[in-house]
C-alpha positions as CSV (number, residue, x, y, z in Angstrom):
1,X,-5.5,-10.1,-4.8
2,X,-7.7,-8.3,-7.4
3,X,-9.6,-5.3,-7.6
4,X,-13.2,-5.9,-8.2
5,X,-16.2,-3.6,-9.3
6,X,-18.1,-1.2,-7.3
7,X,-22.1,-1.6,-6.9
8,X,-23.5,1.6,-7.0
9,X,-27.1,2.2,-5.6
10,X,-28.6,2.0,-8.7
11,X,-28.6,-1.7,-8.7
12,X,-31.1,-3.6,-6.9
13,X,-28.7,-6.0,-5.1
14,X,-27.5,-3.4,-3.4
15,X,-30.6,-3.5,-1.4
16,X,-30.2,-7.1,-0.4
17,X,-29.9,-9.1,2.7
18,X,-26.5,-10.2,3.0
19,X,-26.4,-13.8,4.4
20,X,-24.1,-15.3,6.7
21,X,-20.5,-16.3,6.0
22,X,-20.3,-20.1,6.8
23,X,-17.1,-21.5,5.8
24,X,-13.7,-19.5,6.8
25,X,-11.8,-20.9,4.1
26,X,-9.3,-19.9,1.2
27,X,-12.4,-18.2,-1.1
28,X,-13.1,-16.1,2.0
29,X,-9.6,-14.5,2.2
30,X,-9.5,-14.2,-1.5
31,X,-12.7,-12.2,-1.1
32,X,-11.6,-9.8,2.0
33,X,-8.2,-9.7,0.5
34,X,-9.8,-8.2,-3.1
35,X,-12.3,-5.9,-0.8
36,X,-9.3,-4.2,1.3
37,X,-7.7,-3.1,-2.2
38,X,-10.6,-2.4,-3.8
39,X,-11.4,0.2,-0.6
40,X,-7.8,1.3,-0.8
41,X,-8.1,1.7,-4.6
42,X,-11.2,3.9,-4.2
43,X,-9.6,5.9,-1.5
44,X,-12.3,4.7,1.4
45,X,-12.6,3.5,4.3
46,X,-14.8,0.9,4.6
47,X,-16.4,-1.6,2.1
48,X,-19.0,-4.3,2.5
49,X,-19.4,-7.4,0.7
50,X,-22.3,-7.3,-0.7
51,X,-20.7,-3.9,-2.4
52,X,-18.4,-6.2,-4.7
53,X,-21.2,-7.8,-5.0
54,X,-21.1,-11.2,-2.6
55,X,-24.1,-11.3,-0.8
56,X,-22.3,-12.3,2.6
57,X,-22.1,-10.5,5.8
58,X,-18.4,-9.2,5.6
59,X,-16.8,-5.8,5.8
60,X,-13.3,-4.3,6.4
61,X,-12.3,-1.0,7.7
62,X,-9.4,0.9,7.9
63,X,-9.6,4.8,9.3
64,X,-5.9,5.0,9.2
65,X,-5.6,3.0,11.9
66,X,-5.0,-0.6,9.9
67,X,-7.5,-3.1,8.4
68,X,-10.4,-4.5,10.4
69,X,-12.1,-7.8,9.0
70,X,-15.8,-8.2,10.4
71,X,-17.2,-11.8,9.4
72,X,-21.0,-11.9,10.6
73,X,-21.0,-8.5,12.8
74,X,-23.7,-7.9,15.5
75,X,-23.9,-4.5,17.1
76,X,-24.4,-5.5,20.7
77,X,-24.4,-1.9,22.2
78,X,-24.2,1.4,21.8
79,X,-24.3,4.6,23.5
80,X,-23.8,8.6,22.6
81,X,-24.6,10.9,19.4
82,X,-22.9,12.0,16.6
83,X,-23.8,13.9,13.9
84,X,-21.2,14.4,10.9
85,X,-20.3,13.5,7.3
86,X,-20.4,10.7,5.4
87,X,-20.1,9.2,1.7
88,X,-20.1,5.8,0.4
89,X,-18.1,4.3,-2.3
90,X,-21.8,2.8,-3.7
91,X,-22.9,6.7,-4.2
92,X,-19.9,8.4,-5.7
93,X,-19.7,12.3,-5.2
94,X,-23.0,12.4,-2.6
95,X,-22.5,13.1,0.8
96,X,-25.1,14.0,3.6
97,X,-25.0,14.6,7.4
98,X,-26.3,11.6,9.4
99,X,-26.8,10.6,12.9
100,X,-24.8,7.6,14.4
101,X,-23.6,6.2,17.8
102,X,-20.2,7.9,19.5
103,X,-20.2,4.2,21.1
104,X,-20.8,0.7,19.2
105,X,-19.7,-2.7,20.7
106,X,-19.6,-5.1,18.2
107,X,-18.9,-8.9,17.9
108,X,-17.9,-10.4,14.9
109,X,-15.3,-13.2,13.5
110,X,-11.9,-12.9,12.0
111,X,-11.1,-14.7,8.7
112,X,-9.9,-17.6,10.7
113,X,-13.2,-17.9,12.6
114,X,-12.3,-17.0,15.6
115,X,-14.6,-14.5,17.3
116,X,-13.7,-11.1,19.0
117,X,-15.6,-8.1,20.6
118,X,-14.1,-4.6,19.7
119,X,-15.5,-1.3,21.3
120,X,-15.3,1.4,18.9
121,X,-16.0,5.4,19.4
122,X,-16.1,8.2,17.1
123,X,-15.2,7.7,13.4
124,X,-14.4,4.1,14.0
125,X,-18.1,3.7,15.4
126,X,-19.2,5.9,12.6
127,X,-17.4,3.8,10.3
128,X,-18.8,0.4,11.5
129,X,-22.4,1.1,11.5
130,X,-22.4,3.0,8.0
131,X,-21.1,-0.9,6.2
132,X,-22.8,-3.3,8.7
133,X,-25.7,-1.3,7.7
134,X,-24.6,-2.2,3.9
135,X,-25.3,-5.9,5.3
136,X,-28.8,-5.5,5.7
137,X,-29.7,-3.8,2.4
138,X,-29.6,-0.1,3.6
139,X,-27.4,3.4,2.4
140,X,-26.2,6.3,4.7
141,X,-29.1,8.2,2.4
142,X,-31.9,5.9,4.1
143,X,-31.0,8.1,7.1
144,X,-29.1,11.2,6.2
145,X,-31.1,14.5,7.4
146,X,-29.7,16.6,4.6
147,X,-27.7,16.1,1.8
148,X,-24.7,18.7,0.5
149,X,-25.4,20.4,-2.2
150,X,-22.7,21.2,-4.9
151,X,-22.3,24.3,-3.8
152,X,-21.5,22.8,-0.1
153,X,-19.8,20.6,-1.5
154,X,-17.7,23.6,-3.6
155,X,-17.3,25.1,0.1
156,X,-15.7,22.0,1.8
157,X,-13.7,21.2,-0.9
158,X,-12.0,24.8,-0.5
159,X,-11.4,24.7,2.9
């Protein structure tokens, strides 16, 4: 297990398509292995592949509720509103207010291949569709309706 380097939006691949993961072998647990510390290093939550810069449709999460592998993730439903918070490990220091599902269902594959459907709510739901978002070339800023300024920023950090 290593840590690996950030991509930060200022590089172009971060705007990429992320294409599908197609063998579920050794290099594939290397890779979510290395993402899952690299997440834990940078104190997130969630990290996408193509954010250590593998162009394949991978990302882990952990809310502080244990590590979640997603290997080619479709959102298959979801339901509600929520409107709250959110950085991202590729924009260091920004965060803005964005819009998401209370609900997502999605389907995916674990590192052995074998798939699973997980319903998710809340900040679990928030936390999915912010990196399987990551997979198709977009940032929480695509969508956010405002962004904190420093001196929100200031504010939150005091409270």
């Amino acid at each position: 297990m290593a840590l690996r380097n950030i991509v930060t939006e200022k590089e172009a691949r971060l705007r990429k398509v992320s294409r599908p993961v197609e063998k579920f072998d050794e290099r594939l647990w290397t890779l979510l292995d290395d993402m899952a510390d690299t997440m834990y290093e940078a104190d997130g939550v969630g990290i996408a592949g193509v954010q250590v810069g593998v162009l394949r449709r991978v990302f882990v999460v952990d809310i502080g509720e244990g590590l979640t592998e997603f290997i080619n993730p479709t959102i298959t439903a979801q339901s509600g509103e929520q409107d709250g918070l959110e950085g991202c490990l590729s924009s260091p220091g920004e965060y803005g207010l964005v819009v998401r599902p209370e609900k997502v269902t999605i389907e995916a594959y674990d590192r052995h291949g074998k798939p699973f459907t997980l319903e998710a709510e809340g900040f679990m739901a928030r936390a999915i569709c912010h990196e399987n978002d990551h997979l198709d070339g977009h940032i929480f800023k695509d969508i956010t309706h405002h962004m904190l300024t420093d001196e929100e920023l200031r504010k939150l950090d005091e409270e």
